[in-house]
ChimeraX commands (.cxc) that place a marker at each C-alpha (Angstrom):
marker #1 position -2.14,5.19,16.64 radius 0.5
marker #1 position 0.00,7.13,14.46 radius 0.5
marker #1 position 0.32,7.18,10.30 radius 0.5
marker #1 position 3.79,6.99,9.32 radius 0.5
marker #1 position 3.00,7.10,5.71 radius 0.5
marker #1 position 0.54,7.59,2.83 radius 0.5
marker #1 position 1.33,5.70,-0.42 radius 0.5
marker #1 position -0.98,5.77,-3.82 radius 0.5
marker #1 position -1.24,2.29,-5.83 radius 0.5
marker #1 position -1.22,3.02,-9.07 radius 0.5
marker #1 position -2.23,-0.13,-10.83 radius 0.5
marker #1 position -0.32,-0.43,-14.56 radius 0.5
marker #1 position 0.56,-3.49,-16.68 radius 0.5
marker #1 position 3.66,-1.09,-17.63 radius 0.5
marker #1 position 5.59,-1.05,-15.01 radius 0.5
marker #1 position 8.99,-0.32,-16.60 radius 0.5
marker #1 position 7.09,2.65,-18.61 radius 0.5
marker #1 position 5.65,3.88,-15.47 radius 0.5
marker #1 position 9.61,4.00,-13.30 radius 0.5
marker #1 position 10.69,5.76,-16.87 radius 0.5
marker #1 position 8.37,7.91,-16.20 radius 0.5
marker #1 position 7.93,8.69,-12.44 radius 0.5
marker #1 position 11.75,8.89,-12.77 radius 0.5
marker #1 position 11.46,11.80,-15.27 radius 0.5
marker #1 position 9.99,13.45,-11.66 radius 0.5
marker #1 position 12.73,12.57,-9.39 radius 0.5
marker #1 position 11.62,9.24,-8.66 radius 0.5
marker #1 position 13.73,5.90,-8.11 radius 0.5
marker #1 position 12.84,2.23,-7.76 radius 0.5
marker #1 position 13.55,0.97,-3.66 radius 0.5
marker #1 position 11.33,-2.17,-4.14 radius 0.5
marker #1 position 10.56,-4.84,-6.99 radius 0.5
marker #1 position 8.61,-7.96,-6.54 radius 0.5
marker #1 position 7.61,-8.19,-10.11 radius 0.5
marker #1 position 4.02,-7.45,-8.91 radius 0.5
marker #1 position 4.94,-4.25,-7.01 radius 0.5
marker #1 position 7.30,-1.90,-7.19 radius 0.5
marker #1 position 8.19,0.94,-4.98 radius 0.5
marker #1 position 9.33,4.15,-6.25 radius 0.5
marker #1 position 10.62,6.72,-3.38 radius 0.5
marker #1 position 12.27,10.43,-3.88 radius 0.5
marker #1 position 15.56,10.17,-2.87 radius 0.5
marker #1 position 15.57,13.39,-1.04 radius 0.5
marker #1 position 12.00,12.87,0.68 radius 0.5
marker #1 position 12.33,8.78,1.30 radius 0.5
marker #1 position 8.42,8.59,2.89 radius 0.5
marker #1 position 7.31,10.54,-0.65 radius 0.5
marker #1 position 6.75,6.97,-2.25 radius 0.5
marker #1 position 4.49,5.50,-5.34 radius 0.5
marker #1 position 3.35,1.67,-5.73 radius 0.5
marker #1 position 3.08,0.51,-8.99 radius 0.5
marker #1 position 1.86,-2.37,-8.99 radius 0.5
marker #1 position -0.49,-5.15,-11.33 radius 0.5
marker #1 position -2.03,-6.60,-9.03 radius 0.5
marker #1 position -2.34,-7.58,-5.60 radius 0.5
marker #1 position -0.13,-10.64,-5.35 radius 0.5
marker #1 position -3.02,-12.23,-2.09 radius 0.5
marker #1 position -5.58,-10.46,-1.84 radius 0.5
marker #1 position -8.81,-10.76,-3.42 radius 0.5
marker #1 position -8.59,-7.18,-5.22 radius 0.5
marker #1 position -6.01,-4.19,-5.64 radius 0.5
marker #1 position -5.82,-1.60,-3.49 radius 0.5
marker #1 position -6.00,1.74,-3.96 radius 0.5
marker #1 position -3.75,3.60,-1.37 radius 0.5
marker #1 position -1.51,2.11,1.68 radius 0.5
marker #1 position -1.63,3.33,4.70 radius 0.5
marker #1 position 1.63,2.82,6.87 radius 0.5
marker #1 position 0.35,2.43,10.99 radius 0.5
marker #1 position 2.16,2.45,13.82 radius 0.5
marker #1 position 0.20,-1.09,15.19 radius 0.5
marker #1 position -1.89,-2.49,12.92 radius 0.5
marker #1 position -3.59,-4.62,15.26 radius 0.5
marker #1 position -5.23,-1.60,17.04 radius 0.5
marker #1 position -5.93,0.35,13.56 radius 0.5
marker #1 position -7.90,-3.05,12.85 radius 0.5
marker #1 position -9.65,-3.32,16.32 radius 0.5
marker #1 position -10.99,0.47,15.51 radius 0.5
marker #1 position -11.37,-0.28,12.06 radius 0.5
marker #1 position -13.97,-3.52,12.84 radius 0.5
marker #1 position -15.47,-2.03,15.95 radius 0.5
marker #1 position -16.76,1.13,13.24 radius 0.5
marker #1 position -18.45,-1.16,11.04 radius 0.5
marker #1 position -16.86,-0.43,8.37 radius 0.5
marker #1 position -16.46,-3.36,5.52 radius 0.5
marker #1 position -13.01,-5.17,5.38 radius 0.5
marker #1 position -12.40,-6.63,2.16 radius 0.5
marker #1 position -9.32,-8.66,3.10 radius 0.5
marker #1 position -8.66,-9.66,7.33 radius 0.5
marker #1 position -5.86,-8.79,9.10 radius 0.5
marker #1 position -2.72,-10.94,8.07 radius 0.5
marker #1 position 1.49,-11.34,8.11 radius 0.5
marker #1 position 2.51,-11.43,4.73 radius 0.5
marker #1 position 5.81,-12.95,3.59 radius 0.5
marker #1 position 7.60,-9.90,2.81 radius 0.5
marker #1 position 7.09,-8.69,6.19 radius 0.5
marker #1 position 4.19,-6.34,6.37 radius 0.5
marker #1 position 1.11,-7.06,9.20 radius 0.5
marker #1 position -2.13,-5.71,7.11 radius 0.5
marker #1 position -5.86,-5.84,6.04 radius 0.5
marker #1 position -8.05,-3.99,3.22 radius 0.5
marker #1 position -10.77,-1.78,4.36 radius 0.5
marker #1 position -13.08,0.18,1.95 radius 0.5
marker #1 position -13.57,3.53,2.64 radius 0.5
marker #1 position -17.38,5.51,2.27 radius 0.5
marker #1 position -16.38,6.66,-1.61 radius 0.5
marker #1 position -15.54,2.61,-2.35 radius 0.5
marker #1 position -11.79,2.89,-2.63 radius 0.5
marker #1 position -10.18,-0.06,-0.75 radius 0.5
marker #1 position -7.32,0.95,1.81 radius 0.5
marker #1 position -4.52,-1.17,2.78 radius 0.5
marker #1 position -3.74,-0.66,6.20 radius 0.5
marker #1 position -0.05,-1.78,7.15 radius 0.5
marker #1 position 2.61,-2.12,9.42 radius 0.5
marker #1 position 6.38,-3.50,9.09 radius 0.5
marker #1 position 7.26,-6.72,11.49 radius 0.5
marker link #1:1,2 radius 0.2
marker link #1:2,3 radius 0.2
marker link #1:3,4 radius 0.2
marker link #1:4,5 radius 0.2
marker link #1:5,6 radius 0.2
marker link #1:6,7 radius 0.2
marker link #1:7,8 radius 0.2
marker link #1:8,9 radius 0.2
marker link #1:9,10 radius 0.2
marker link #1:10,11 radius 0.2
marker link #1:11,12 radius 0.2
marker link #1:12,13 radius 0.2
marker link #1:13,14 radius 0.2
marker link #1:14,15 radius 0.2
marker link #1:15,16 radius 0.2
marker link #1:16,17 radius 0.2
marker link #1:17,18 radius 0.2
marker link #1:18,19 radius 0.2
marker link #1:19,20 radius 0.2
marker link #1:20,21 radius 0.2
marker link #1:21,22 radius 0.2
marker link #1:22,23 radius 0.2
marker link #1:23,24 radius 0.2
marker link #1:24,25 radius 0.2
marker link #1:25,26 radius 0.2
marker link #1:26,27 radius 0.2
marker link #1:27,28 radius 0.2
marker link #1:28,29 radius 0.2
marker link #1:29,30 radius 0.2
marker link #1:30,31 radius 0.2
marker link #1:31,32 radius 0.2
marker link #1:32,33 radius 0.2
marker link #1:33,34 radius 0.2
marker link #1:34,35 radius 0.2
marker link #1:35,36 radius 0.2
marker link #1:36,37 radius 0.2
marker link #1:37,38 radius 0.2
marker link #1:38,39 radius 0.2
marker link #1:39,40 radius 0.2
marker link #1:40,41 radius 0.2
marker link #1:41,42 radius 0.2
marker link #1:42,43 radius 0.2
marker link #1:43,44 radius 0.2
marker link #1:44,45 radius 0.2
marker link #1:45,46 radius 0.2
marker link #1:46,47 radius 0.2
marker link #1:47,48 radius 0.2
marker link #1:48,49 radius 0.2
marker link #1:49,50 radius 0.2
marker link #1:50,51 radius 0.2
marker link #1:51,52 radius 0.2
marker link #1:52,53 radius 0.2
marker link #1:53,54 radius 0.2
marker link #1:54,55 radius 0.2
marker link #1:55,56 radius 0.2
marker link #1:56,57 radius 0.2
marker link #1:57,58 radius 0.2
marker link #1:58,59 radius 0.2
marker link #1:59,60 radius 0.2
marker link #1:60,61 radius 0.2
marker link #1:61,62 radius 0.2
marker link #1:62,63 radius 0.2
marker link #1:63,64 radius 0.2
marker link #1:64,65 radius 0.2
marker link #1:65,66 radius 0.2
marker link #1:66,67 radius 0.2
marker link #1:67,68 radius 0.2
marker link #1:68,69 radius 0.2
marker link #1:69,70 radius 0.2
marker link #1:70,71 radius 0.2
marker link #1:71,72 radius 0.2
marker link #1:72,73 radius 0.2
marker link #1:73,74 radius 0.2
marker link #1:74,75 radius 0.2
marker link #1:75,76 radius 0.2
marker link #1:76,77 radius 0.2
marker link #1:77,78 radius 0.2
marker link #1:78,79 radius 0.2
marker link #1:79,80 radius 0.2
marker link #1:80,81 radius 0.2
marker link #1:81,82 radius 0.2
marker link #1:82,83 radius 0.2
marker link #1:83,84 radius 0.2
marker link #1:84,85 radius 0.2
marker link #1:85,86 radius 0.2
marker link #1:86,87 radius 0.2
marker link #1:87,88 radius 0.2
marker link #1:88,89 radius 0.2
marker link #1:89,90 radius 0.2
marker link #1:90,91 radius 0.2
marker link #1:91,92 radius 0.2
marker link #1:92,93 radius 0.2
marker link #1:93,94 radius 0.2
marker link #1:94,95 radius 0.2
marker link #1:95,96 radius 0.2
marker link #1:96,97 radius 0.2
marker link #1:97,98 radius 0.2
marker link #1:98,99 radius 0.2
marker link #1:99,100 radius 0.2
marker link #1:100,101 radius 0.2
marker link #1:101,102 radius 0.2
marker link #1:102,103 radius 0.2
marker link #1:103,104 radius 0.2
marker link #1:104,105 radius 0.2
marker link #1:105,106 radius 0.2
marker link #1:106,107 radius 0.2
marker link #1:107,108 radius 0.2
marker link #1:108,109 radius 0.2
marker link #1:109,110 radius 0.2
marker link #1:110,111 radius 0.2
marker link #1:111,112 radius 0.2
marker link #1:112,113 radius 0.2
marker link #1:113,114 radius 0.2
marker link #1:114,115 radius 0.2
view
């Protein structure tokens, strides 16, 4: 298993305030779904923010992303540990394989891969 990237969620019912400002640090939008938006350096791509309101299916909004290498293995660890998973292992329509896991402090992680 391998990480391939770390992304905060930064939850914000201003998102067009938020790309002003992120962009004031070198920051540009990549992604928009009107409930997330990705903001990436253009120099470091993998340097990335979410902004996002909320979680478009899934029962609550995460607090980081993790990006995985499989998914489906992370997961099998991930259950096998014990630890609680707050939303299973799914495809999503815009092409990400993931599930929520909270983490000992309470912050909920959303564990991904691209299809």
């Amino acid at each position: 298993m391998a990480v391939r990237r770390v992304v905060p969620n930064i939850r914000s019912e201003a998102a067009q305030e938020s790309r002003e400002f992120y962009g004031l640090l070198g920051f540009e939008e990549v992604m928009n779904h009107g409930w997330i938006m990705t903001l990436a350096s253009p120099s470091v791509p993998a340097a990335q923010i979410n902004v996002m309101t909320s979680d478009k299916t899934a029962p609550v909004t995460p607090d980081m992303s993790i990006e995985v290498d499989d998914v489906d293995a992370v997961y099998a660890v991930v259950r096998e540990s014990g630890a609680e998973i707050v939303h299973p292992l799914q495809d999503e329509e815009w092409g990400v394989r993931r599930f929520f896991v909270r983490d000992p402090s309470g912050r909920v992680v959303n564990v991904l891969s691209h299809r």
